[in-house]
GUVEXLO-769372 format. One record per residue: x, y, z of N, C-alpha, C in turn. Coordinates in steps of 0.1 Angstrom, whole numbers. Each point is the difference from the previous one (the first is absolute). Layout:
<rokol <X; Y; Z>; <X; Y; Z>; <X; Y; Z>>
...
This chain:
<rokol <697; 2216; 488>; <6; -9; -9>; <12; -7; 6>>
<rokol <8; 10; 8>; <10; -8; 8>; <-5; -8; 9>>
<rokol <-9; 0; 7>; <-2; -9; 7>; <-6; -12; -1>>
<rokol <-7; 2; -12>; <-5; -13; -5>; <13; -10; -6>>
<rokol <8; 4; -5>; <14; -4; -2>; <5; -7; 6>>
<rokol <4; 8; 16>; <1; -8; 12>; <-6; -11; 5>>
<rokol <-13; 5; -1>; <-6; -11; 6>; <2; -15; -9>>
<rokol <-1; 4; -17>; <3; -11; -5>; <13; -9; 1>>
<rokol <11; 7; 6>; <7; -6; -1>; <5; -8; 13>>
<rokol <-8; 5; 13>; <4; -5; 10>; <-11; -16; 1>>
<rokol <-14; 1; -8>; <-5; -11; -3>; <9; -11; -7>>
<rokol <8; 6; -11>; <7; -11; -4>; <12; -8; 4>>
<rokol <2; 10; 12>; <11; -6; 6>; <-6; -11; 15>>
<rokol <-10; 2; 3>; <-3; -8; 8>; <-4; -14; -9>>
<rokol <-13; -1; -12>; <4; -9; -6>; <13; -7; -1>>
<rokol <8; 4; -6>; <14; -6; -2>; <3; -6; 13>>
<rokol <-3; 7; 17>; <6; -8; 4>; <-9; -15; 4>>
<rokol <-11; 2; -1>; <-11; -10; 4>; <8; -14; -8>>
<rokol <-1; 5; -14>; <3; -11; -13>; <14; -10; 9>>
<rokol <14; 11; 5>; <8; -10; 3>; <0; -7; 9>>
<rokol <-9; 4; 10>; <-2; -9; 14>; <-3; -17; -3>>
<rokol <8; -9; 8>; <3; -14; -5>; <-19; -4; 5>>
<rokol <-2; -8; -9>; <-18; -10; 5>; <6; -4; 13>>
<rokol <-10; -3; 10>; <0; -10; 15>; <-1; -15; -2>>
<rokol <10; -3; 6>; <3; -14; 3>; <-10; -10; -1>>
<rokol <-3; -7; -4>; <-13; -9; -2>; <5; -3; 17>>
<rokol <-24; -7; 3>; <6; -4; 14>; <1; -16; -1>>
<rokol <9; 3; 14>; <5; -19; 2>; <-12; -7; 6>>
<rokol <-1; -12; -4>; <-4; -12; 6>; <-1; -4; 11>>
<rokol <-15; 4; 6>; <1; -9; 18>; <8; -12; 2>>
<rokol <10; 2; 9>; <3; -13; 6>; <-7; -8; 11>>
<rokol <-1; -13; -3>; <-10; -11; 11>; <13; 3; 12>>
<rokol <-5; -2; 12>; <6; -1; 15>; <6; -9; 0>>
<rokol <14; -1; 4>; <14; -9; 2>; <-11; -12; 7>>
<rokol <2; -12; -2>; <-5; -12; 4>; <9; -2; 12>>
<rokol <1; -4; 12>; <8; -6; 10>; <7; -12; 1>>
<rokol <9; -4; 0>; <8; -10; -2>; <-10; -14; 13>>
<rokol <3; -11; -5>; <-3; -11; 15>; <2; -1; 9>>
<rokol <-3; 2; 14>; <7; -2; 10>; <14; -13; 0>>
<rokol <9; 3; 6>; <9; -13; 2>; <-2; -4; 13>>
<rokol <0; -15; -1>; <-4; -9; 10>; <8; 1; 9>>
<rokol <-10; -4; 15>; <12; 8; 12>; <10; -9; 2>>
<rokol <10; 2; 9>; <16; -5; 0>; <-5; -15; 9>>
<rokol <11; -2; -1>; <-1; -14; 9>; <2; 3; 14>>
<rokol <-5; -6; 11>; <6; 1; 16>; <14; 5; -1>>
<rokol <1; 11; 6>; <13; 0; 5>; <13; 2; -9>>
<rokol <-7; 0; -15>; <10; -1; -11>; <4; -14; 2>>
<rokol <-3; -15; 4>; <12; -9; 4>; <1; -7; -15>>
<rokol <9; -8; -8>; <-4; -11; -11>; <-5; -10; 2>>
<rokol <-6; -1; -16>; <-7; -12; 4>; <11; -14; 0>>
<rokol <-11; -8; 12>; <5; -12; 5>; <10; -8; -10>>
<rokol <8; -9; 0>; <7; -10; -11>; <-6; -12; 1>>
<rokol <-3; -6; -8>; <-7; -13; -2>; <4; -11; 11>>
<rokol <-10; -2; 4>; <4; -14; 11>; <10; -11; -8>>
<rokol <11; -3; 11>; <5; -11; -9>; <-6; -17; 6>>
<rokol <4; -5; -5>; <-5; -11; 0>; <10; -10; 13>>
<rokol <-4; -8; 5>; <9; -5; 10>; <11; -13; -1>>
<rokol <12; 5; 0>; <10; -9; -2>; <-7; -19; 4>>
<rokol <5; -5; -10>; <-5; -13; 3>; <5; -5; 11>>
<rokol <-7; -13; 8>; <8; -6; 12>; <10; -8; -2>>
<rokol <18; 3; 3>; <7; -11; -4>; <-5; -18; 6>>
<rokol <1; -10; -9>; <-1; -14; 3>; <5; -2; 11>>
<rokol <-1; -12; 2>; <11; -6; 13>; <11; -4; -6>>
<rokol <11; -5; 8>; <12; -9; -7>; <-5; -9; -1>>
<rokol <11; -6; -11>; <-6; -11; -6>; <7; -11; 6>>
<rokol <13; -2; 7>; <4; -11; 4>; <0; 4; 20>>
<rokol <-5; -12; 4>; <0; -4; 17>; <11; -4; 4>>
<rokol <2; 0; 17>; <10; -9; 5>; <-6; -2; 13>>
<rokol <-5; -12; 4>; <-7; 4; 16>; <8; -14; 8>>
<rokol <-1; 5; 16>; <4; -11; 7>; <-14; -2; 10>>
<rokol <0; -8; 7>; <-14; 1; 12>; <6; -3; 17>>
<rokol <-6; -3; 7>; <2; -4; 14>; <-15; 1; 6>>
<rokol <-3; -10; 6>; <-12; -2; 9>; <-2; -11; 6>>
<rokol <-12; 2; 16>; <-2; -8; 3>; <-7; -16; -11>>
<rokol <-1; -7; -1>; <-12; -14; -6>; <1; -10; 4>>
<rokol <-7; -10; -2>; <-5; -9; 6>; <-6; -14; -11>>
<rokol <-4; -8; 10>; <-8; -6; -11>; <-17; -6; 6>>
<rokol <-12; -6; -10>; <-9; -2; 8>; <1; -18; 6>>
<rokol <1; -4; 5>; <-4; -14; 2>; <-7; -5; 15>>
<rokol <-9; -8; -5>; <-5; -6; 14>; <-4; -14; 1>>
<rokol <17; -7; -3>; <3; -15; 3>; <9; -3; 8>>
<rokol <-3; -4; 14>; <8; 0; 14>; <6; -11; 4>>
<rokol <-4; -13; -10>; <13; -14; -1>; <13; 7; 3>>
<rokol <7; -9; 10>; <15; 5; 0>; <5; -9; -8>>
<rokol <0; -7; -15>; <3; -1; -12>; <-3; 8; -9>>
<rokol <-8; 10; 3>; <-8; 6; -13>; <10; 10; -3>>
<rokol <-3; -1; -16>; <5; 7; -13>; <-1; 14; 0>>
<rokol <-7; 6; 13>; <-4; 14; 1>; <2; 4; 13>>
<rokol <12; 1; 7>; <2; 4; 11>; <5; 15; 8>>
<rokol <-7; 10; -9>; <0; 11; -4>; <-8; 7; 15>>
<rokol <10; 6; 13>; <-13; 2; 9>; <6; 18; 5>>
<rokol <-8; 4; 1>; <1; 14; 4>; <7; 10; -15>>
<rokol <9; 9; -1>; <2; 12; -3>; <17; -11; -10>>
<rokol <5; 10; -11>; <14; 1; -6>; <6; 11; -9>>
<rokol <6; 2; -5>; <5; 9; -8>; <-2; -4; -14>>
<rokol <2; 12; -7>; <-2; 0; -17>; <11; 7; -2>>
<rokol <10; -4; -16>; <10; 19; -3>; <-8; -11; -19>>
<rokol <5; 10; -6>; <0; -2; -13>; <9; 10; -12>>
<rokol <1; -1; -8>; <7; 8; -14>; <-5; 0; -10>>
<rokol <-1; 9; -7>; <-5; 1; -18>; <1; 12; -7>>
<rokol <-8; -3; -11>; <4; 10; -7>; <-9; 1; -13>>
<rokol <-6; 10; -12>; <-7; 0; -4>; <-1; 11; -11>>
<rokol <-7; -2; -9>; <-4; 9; -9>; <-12; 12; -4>>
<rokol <-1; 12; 7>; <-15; 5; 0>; <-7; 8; -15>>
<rokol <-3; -8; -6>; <2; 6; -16>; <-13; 5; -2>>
<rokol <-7; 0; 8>; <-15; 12; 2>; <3; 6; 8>>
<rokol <-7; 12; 6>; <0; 8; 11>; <-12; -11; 10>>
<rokol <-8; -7; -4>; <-8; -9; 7>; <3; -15; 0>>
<rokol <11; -4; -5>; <1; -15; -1>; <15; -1; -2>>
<rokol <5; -14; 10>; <15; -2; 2>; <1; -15; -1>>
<rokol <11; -4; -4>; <2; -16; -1>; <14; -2; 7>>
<rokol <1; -8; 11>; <9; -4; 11>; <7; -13; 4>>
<rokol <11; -2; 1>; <3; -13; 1>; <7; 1; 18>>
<rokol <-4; -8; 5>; <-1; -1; 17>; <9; -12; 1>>
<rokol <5; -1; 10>; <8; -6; 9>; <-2; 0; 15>>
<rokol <-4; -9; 9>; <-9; 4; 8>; <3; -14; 11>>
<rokol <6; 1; 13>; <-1; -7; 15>; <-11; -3; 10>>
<rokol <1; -9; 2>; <-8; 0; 18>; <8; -10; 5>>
<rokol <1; 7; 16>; <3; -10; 8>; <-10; 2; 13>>
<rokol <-3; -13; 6>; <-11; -1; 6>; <4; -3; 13>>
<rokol <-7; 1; 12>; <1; -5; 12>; <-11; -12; -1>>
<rokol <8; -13; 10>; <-3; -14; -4>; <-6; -2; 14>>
<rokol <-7; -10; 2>; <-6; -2; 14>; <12; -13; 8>>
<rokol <-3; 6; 7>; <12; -12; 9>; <-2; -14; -4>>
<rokol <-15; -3; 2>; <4; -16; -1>; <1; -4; -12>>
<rokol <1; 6; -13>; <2; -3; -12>; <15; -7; 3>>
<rokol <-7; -16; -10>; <20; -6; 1>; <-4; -8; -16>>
<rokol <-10; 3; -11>; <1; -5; -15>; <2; -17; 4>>
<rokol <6; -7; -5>; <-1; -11; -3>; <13; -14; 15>>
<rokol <2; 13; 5>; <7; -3; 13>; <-2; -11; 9>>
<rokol <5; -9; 7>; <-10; -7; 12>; <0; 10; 8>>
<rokol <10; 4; 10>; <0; 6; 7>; <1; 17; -1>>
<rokol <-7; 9; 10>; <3; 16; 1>; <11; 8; -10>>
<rokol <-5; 3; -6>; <18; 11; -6>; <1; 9; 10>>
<rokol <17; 4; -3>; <2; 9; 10>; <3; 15; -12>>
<rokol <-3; -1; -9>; <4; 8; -11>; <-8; 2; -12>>
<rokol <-10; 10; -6>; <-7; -1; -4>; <-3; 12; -11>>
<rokol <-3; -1; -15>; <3; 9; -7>; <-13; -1; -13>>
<rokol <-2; 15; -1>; <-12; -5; -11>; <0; 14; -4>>
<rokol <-1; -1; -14>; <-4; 13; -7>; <-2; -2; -20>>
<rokol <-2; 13; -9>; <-3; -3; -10>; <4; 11; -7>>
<rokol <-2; -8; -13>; <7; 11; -11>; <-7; -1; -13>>
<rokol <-1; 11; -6>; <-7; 1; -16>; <10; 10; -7>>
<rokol <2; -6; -15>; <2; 11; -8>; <-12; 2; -10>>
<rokol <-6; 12; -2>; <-11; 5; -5>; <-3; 10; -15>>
<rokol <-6; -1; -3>; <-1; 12; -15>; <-14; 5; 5>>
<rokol <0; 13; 4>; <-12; 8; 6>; <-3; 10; -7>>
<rokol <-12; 4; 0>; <-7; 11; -9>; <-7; 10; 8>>
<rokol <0; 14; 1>; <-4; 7; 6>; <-10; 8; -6>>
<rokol <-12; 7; 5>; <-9; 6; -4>; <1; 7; 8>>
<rokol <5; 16; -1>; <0; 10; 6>; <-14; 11; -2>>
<rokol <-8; -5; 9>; <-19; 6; -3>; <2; 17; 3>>
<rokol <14; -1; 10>; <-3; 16; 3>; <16; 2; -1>>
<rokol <1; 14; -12>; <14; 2; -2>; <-2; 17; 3>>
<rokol <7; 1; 12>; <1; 17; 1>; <14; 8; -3>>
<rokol <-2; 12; 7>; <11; 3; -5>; <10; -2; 12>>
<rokol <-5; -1; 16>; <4; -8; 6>; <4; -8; 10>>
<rokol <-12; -13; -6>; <4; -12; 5>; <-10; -11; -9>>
<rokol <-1; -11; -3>; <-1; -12; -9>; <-9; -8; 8>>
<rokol <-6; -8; -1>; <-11; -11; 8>; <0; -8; -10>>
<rokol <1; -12; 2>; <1; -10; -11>; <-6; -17; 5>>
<rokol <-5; -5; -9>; <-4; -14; 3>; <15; -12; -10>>
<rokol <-1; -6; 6>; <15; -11; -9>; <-7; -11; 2>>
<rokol <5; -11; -14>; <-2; -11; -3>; <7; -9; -4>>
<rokol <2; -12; -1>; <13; -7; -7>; <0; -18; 3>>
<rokol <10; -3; -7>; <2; -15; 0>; <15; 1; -2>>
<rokol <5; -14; 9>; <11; -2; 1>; <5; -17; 4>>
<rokol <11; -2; 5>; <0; -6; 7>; <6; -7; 14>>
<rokol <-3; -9; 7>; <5; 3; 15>; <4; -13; 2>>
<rokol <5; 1; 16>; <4; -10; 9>; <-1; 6; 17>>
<rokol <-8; -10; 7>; <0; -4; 13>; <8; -6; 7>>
<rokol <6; 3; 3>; <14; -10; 10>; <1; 2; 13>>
<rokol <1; -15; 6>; <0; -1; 15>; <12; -8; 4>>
<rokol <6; -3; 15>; <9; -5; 2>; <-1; -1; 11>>
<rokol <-1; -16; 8>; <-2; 3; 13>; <16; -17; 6>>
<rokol <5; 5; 10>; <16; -5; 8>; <-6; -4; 13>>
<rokol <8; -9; 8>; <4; -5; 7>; <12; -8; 7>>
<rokol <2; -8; 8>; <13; -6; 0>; <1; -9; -6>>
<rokol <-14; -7; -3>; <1; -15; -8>; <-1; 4; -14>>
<rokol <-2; 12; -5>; <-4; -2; -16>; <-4; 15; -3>>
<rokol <-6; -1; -17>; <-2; 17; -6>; <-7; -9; -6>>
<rokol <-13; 10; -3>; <-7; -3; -10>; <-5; 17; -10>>
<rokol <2; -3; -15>; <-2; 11; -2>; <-12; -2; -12>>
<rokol <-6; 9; -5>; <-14; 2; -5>; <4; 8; -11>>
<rokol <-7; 0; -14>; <-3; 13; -6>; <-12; -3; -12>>
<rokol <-4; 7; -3>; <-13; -1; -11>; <-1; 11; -6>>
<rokol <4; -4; -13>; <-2; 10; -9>; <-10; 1; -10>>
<rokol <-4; 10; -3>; <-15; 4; -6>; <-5; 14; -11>>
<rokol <-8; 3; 1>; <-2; 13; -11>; <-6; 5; 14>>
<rokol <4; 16; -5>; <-8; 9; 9>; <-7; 14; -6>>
<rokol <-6; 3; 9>; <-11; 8; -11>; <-4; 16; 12>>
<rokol <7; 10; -1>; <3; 12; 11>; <-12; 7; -2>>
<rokol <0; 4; 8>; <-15; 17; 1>; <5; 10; 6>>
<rokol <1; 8; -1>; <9; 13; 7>; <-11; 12; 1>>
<rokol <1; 7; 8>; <-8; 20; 0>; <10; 5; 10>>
<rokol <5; 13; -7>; <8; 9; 3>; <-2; 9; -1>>
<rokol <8; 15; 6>; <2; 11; -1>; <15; 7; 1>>
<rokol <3; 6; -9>; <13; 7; 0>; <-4; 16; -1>>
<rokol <6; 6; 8>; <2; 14; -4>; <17; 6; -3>>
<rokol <0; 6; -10>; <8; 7; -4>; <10; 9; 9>>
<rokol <14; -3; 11>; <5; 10; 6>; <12; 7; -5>>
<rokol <4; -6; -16>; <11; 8; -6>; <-6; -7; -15>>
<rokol <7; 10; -10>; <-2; -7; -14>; <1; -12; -4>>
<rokol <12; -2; 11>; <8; -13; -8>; <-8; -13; 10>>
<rokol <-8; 1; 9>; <-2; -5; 11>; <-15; -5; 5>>
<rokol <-5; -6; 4>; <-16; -1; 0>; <1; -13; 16>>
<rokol <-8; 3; 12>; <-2; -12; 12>; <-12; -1; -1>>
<rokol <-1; -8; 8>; <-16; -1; 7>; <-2; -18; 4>>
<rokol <-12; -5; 9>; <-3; -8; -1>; <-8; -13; -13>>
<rokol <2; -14; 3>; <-6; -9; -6>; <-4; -12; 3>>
<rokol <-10; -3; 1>; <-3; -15; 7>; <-4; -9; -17>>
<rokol <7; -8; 10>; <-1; -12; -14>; <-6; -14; 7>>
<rokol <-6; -11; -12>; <1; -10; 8>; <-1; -8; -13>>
<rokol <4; -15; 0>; <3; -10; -13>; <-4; -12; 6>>
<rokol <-7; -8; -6>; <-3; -8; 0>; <14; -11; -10>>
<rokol <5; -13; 7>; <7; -8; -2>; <-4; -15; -3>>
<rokol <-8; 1; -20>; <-4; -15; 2>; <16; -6; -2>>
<rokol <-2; -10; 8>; <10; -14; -1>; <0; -11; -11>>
<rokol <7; 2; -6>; <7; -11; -9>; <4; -12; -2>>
<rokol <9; 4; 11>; <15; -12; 0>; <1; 4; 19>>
<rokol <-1; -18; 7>; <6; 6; 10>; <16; -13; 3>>
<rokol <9; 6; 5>; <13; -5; 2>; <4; -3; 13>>
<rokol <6; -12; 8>; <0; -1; 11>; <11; -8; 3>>
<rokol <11; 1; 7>; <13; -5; 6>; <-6; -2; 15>>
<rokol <6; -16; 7>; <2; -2; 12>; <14; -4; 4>>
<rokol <5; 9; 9>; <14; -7; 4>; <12; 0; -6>>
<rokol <0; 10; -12>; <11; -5; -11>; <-3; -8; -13>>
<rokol <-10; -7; 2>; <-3; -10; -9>; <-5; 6; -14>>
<rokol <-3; -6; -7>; <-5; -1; -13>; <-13; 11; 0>>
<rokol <4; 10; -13>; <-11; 7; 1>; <-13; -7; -5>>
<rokol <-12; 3; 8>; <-12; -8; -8>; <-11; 10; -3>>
<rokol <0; 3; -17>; <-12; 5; -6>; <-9; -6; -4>>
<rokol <-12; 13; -1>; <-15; -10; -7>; <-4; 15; -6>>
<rokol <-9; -9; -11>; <-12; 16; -1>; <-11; 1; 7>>
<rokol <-2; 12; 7>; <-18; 3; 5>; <-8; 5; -7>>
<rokol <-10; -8; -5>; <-11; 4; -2>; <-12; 10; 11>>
<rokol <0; -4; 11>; <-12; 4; 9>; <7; 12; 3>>
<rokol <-6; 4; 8>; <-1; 17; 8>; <4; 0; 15>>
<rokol <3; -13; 5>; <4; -1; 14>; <9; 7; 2>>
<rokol <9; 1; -10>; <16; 8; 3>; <2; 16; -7>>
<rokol <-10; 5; -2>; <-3; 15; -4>; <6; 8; 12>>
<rokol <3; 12; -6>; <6; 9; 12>; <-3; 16; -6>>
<rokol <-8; 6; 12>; <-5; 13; 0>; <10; 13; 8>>
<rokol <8; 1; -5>; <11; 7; 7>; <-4; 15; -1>>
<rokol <2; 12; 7>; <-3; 12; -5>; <12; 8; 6>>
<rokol <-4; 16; 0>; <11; 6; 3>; <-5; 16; 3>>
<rokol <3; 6; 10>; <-2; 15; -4>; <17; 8; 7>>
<rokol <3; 5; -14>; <12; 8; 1>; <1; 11; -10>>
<rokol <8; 6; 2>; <6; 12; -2>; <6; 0; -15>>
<rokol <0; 4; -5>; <6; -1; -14>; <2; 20; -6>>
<rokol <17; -1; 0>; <6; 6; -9>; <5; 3; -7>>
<rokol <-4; 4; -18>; <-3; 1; -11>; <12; 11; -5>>
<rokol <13; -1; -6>; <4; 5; -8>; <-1; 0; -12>>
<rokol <-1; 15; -6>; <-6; 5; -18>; <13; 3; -6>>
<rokol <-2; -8; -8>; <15; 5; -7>; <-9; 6; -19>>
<rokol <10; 3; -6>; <-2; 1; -15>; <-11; 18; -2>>
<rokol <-2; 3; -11>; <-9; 9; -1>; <-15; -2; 2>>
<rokol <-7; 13; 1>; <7; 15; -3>; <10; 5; 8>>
């Protein structure tokens, strides 16, 4: 009887302790596999930065706008009338100088007002309206001009240019002796052609060669013998035309901006 007792009671104490024992944890939820981030794109060469935007290229400054040129050269003139009276006693080689000055208000086109010499070498027997030989003998020409230039090639440096223009002129001759002077002049419109080249050897500064040549129609011609009374006429015809040219040197001062 006691040990049935026992035994009952050590059943009820294991009961009791079963009862307090806490339930198990519910189970957790599969987790899906961490996903891997993107690769990051590889670096640049070298680490260097990227380039800065191209700039754009400074514009070309213009030319100046105002000229100053003087010239010097051999010229001449053409004629082939070998009367020792004739009106064209122009033989071998002479000199040219000239001045001007001008406005270049394109980078390709200038407008110029010229001032411009010849003196010629005369053939000996030229004596104009003389009886007898002069011993003294003078002949040369002059134009003032309004000329236009067309600069076909403008670099950065040097210039090639064609010129054109109208103006007007005078031929004057003068030939002495012991018995008398006789002097000549004819004046006329003249009509220039020019091709040049300047290159650029300081800012302010621009040389180079130019040949020119003008045609001199005649007008009006004017003639003194001896002192006497001057005697004018008008010409119509072409007999007393004068083809004078020139090749010289011309040095071009730039003044004004940029």
């Amino acid at each position: 009887m006691l040990r049935l007792r026992s035994l009952a009671a050590a059943l009820s104490l294991v009961a009791s302790a079963s009862a307090q024992q806490a339930p198990p944890p519910p189970s957790q939820p599969v987790q899906p596999p961490p996903v891997a981030p993107p690769a990051a794109p590889p670096p640049s060469p070298a680490g260097a930065p990227p380039s800065p935007p191209a700039r754009e290229p400074a514009p070309r400054p213009g030319p100046r706008p105002v000229e100053m040129f003087v010239l010097f050269g051999p010229g001449s003139a053409f004629c082939d009338n070998k009367k020792p009276d004739s009106d064209c006693p122009v033989e071998g080689g002479g000199a040219s100088m000239g001045l001007g000055g001008g406005w270049r208000f394109h980078r390709r086109f200038s407008v110029n007002l010229e001032l411009s010499a010849w003196s010629f070498k005369v053939r000996d027997a030229w004596r104009g309206r003389l009886t007898d030989q002069a011993t003294d003998v003078k002949f040369g020409s002059s134009y003032l001009a309004l000329l236009g230039r067309w600069y076909f090639f403008a670099g950065d440096t040097a210039d090639a240019y064609l010129g054109f223009g109208v103006g007007a002129g005078s031929v004057k001759a003068t030939a002495e002796n012991a018995g008398g002077k006789y002097e000549f002049e004819a004046k006329g419109v003249v009509y220039p052609a020019s091709l040049g080249v300047e290159w650029r050897v300081a800012p302010w500064f621009r040389l180079g060669p130019q040949g020119l040549i003008y045609l001199h129609k005649t007008t009006s011609v004017c003639e003194t013998v001896n002192g006497g009374t001057e005697q004018c006429h008008k010409e119509s015809g072409g007999d007393r035309n004068a083809l004078p040219w020139r090749i010289a040197a011309v040095g071009t001062f730039l003044l004004g901006g940029p």
